[in-house]
C-alpha positions as CSV (number, residue, x, y, z in Angstrom):
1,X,0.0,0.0,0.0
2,X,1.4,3.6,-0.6
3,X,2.6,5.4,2.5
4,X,1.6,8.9,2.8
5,X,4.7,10.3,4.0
6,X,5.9,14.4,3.2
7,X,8.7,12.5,0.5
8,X,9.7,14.2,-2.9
9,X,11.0,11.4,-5.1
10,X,14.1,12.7,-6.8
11,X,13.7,12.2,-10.4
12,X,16.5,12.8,-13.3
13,X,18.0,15.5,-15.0
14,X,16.8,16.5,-18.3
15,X,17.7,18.0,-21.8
16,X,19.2,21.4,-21.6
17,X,17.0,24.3,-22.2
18,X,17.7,27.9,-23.9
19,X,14.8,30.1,-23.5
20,X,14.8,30.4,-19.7
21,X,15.8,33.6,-18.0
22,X,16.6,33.5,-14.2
23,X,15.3,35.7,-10.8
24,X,17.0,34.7,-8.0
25,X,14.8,34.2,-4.5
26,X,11.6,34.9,-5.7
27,X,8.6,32.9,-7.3
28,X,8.0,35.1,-10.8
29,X,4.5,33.9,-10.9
30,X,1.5,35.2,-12.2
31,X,0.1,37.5,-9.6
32,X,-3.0,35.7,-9.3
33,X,-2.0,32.7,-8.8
34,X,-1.9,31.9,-4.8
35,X,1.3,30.0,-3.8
36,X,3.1,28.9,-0.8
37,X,7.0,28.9,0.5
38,X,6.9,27.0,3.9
39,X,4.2,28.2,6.2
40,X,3.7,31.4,3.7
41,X,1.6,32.0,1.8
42,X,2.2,34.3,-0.9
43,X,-0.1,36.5,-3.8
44,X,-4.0,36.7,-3.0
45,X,-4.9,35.6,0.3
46,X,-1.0,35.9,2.0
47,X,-0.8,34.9,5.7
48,X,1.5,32.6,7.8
49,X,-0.1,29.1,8.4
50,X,0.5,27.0,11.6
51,X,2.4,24.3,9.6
52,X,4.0,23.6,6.3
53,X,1.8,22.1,3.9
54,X,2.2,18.8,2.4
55,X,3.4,18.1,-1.4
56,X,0.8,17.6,-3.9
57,X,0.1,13.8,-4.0
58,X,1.8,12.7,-7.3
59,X,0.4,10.1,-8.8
60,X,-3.3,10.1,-7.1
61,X,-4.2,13.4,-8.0
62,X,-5.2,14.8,-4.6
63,X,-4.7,18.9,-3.8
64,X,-2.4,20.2,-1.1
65,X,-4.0,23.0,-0.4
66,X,-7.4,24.6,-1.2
67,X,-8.4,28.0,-1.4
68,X,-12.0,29.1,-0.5
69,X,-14.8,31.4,-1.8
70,X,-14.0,33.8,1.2
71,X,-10.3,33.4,1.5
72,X,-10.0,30.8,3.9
73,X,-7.0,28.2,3.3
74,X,-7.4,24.4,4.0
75,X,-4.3,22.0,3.7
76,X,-3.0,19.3,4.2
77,X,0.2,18.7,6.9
78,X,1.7,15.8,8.5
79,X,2.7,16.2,12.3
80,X,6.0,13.8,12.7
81,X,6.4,12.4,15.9
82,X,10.0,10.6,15.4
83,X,12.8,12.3,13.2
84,X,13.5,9.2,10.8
85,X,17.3,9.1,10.0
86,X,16.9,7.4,6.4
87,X,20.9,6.6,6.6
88,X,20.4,4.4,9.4
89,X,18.2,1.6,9.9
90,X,14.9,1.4,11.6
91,X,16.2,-1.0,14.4
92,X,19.3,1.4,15.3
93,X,16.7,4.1,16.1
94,X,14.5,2.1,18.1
95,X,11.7,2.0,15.7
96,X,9.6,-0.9,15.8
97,X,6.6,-2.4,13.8
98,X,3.6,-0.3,15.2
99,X,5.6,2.8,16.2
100,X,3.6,6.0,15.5
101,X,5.9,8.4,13.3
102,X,3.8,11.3,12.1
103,X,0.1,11.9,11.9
104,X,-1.6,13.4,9.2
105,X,-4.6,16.0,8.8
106,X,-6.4,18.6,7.2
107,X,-6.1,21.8,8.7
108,X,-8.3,25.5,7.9
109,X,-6.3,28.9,7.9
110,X,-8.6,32.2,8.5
111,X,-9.3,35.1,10.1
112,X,-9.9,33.3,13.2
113,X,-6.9,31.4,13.6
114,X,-5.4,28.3,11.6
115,X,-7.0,24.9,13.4
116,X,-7.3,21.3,12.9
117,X,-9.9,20.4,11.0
118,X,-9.9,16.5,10.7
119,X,-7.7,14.4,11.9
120,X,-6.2,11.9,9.5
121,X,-7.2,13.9,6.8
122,X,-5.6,14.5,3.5
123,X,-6.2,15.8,-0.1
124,X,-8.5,18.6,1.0
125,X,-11.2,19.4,-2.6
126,X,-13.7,22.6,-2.1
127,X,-16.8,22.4,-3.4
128,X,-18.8,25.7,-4.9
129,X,-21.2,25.3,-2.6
130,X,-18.9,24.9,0.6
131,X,-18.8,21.4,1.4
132,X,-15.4,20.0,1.5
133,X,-13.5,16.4,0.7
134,X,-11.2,14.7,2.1
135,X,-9.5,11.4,2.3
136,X,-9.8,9.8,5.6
137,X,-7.2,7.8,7.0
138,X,-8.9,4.8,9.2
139,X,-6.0,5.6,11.5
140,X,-4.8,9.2,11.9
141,X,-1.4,7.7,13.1
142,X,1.3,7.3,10.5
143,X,2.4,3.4,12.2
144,X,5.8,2.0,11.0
145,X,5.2,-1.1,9.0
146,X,1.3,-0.6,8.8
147,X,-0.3,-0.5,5.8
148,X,-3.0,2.9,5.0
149,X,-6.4,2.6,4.2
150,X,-9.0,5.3,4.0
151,X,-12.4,6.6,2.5
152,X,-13.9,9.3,0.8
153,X,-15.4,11.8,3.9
154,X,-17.2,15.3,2.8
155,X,-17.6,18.1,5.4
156,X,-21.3,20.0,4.8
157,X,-20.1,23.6,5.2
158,X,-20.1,25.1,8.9
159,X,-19.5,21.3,9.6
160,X,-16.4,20.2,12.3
161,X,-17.6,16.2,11.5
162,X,-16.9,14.2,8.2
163,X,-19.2,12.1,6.8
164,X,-18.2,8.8,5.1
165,X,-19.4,8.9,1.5
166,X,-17.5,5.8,0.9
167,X,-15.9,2.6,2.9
168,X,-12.3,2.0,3.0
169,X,-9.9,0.6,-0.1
170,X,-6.9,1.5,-0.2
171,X,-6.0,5.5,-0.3
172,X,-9.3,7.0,-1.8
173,X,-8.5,10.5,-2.9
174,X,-10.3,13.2,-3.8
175,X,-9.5,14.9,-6.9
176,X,-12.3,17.2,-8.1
177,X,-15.7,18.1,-7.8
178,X,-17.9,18.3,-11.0
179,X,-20.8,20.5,-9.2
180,X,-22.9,18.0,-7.1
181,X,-20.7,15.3,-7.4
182,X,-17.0,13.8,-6.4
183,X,-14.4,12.7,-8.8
184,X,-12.1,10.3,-6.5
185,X,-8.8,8.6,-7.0
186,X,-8.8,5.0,-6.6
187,X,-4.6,4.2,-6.7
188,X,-3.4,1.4,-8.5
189,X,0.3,0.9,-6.3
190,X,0.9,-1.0,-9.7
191,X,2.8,1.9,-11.4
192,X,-0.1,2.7,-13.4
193,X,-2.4,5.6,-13.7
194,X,-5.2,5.4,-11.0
195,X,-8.8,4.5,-11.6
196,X,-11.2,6.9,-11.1
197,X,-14.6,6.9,-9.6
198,X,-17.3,9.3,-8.6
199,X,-20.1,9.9,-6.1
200,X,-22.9,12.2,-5.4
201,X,-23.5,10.8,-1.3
202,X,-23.5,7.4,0.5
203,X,-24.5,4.5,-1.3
204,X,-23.8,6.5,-5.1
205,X,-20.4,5.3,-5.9
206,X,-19.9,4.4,-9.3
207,X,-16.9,3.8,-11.9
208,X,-15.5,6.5,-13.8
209,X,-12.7,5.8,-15.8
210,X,-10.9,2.6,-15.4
211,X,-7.5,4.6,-15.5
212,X,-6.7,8.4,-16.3
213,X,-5.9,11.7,-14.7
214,X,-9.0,14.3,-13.9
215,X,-7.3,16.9,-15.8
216,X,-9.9,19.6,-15.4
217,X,-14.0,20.1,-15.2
218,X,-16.5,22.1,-17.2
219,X,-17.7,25.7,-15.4
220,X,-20.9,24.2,-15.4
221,X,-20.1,20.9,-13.7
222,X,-21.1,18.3,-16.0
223,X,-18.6,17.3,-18.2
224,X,-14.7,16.0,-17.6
225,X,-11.5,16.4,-19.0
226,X,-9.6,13.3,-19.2
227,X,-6.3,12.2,-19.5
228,X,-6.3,8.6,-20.8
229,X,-3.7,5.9,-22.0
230,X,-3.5,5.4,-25.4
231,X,-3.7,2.0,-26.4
232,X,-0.5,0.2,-27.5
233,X,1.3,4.0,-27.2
234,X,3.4,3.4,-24.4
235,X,3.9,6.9,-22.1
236,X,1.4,8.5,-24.7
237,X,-1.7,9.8,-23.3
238,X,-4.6,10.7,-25.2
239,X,-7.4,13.7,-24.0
240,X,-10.9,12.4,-23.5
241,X,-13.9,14.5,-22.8
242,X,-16.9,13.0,-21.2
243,X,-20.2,13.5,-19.7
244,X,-20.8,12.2,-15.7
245,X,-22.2,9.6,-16.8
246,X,-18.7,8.1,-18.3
247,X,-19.6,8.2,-21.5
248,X,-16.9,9.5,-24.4
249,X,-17.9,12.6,-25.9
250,X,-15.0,13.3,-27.7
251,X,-10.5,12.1,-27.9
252,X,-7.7,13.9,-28.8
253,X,-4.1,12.3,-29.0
254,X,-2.3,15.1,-26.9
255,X,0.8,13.9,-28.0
256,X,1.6,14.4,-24.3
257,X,3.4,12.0,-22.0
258,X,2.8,13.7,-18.6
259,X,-0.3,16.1,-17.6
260,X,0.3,18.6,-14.9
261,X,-3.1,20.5,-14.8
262,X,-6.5,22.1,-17.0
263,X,-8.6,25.0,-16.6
264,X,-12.1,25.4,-18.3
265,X,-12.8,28.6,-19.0
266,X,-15.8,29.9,-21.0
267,X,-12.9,30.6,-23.7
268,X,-12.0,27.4,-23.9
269,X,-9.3,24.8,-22.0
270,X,-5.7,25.2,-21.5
271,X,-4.1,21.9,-20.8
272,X,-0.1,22.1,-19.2
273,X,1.7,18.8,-20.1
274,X,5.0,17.2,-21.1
275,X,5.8,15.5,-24.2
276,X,8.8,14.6,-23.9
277,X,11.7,15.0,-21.1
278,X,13.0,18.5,-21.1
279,X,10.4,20.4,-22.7
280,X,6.8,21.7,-21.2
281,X,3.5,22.4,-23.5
282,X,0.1,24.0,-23.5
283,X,-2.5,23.2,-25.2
284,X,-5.5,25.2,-26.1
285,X,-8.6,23.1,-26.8
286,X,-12.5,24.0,-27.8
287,X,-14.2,21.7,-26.0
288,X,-17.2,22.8,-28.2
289,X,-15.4,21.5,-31.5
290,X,-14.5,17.9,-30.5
291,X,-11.3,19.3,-28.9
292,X,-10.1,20.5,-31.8
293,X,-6.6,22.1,-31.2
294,X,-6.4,26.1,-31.3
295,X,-3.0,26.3,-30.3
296,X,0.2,24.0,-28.9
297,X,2.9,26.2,-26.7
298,X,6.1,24.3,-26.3
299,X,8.5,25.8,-23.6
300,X,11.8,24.4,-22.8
301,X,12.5,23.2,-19.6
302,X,15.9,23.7,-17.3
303,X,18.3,20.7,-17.7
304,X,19.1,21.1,-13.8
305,X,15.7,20.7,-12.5
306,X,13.4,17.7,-11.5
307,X,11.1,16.2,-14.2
308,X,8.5,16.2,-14.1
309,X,7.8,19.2,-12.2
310,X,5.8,18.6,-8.6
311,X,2.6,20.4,-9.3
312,X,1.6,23.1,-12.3
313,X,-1.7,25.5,-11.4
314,X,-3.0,28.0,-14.1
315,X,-3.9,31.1,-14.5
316,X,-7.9,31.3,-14.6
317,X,-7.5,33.3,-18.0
318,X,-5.5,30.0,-18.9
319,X,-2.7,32.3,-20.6
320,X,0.0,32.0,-18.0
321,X,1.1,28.9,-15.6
322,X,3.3,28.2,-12.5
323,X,5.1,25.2,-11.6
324,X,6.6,24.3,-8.7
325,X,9.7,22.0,-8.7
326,X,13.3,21.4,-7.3
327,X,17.0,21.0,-8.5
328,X,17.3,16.9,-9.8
329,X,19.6,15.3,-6.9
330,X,18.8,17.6,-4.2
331,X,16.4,15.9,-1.3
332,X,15.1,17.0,2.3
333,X,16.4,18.6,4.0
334,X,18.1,20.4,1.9
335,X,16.3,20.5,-1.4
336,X,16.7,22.9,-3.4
337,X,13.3,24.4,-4.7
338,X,12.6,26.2,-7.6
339,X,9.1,28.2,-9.4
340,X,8.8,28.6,-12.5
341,X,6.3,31.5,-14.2
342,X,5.8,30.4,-17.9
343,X,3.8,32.6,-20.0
344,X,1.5,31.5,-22.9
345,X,2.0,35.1,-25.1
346,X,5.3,35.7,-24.6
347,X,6.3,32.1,-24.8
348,X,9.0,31.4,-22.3
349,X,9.7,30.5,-18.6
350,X,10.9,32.7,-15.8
351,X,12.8,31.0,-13.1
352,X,12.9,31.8,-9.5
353,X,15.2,30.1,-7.1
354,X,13.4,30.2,-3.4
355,X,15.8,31.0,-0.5
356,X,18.2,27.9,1.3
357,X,16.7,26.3,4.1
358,X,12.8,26.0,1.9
359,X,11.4,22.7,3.2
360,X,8.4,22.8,0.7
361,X,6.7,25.0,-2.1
362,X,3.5,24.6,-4.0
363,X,0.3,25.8,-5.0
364,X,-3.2,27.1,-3.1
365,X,-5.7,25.7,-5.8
366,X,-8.5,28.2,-6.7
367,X,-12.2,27.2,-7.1
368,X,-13.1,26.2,-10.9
């Protein structure tokens, strides 16, 4: 079973790059765009949080931190209890099957203070309406040796107590919601991209996709942006739009090999992706058109830096992007993180080095 532990997997170097200028200690990112360095939180929204935020969770889809429609911040932290030496072995520092080393949960930053909001909660997604998601660890405690279960859990707004939408199996995330209902992650631990289900309440789960990445979701809730393997095309993905029942309205080969994010705007869809190592690309889609393709971006990529990047969040004009990643070969606690701001008109990356001594950087996700 996947652990959820605060662990950046360090990932290769990649091809070198030539149209990337360089800021040093700062995140040149689109001033909308809400983003955080440690407990700070930077752009719309700016306060200090109790506790640093947890990485995106890469490969199931599930948000870090959520912004809400009056400025609140909820996120998702993890509380460590015993200081793990990973060049040493469990049994030289006393650690035993069972032995609690962190817990996890979902906490809410306002004007009244930054609190715990669930305990053992993770992957916080904000509804339009209020209500909030989460994945809900059966046991808060991060146990040495244990495996992690949890279900789906939704907060009605006001609300201090989850509700189970869902029983246990495996590490249910929360990826999206598509107005009334809840695009979960179901992860595979295979490698593979994770199944994906949805649910509108108890007793309404239902299959989705049987592997894909939510990439983004219509303004009016009722239709999906997929990110799908294609068939006997190896890293390829291909874009799928469909209704919430499941069904296919419309492919696109993306010629992509990694998604990072969407937004669906009434102008159309911006899609951030890789295609190949070393390079980054938008798309602009018209989801009206069968996806048809307005526009492909393709914006080098620093050879120094981690690929693919950690998370991407866009602009909600879709004509600008940030992406939060590190220096390949760097790791906690001493890694080395880096923002880029990548515009879609002027066609090139900004880079901003963050400050020594960062333990963690990301993104505040906005409500669709």
């Amino acid at each position: 079973m996947r652990r959820l532990l605060p662990l950046l997997t360090v990932l290769g170097a990649v091809a070198c790059s030539s149209n990337v200028s360089t800021m040093d200690a700062t995140a040149p990112v689109d001033g909308s765009l809400t983003y955080f360095t440690d407990r700070t939180v930077h752009g719309p929204g700016a306060r200090e949080l109790a506790q640093v935020p947890l990485p995106g969770l890469r490969g199931a889809d599930g948000p870090a931190a959520a912004g809400t429609a009056d400025g609140r911040v909820i996120y998702a932290t993890y509380t460590e209890r015993v200081e793990v030496d990973p060049m040493r072995t469990e049994a030289e520092q006393g650690i035993e099957p069972g032995t609690v080393l962190g817990r996890m949960s979902v906490r809410l930053a306002g004007p009244a203070g930054d609190h715990e909001l669930v305990a053992g909660g993770f992957a916080p997604a904000v509804a339009q309406d209020g209500r909030i998601a989460v994945g809900l660890l059966d046991d808060p405690d991060d146990r040495f040796g244990a495996d992690r279960s949890a279900a789906i859990a939704v907060l009605a707004p006001g609300s201090t107590e989850p509700r189970r939408w869902t029983a246990s199996d495996g590490l249910l995330t929360p990826v999206a919601w598509a107005g009334t209902a809840l695009l979960y992650a179901v992860p595979s631990g295979s490698g593979q991209l994770a199944a994906v289900r949805v649910t509108t309440g108890p007793g309404s789960d239902r299959p989705f996709a049987d592997s894909g990445v939510v990439v983004t979701v219509s303004p009016t809730g009722d239709r999906v942006l997929l990110a799908v393997p294609v068939p006997g095309g190896g890293e390829r993905l291909s874009l799928q739009l469909r209704d919430l029942s499941g069904a296919t309205l419309s492919t696109l080969d993306s010629g992509l090999r990694w998604v990072g994010a969407g937004r669906w705007t009434p102008a159309g869809i911006t899609v951030v992706g890789a295609p190949a190592p070393g390079k980054l690309a938008a798309l602009e889609l018209d989801p009206l058109d069968g996806l048809r393709q307005r526009a492909r971006h393709d914006l080098d990529y620093p050879a120094d830096l981690a690929t693919p990047p950690s998370e991407i969040a866009i602009t909600t004009d879709g004509t600008s992007f940030g992406a939060a990643t590190f220096v390949a070969g760097t790791r906690a606690p001493n890694t080395a993180w880096v923002v880029l701001g990548c515009s879609l008109t002027a066609h090139r990356c900004t880079r901003g080095d963050l400050p020594a001594g960062v333990h963690n950087t990301g993104f505040v996700g906005a409500l669709p």
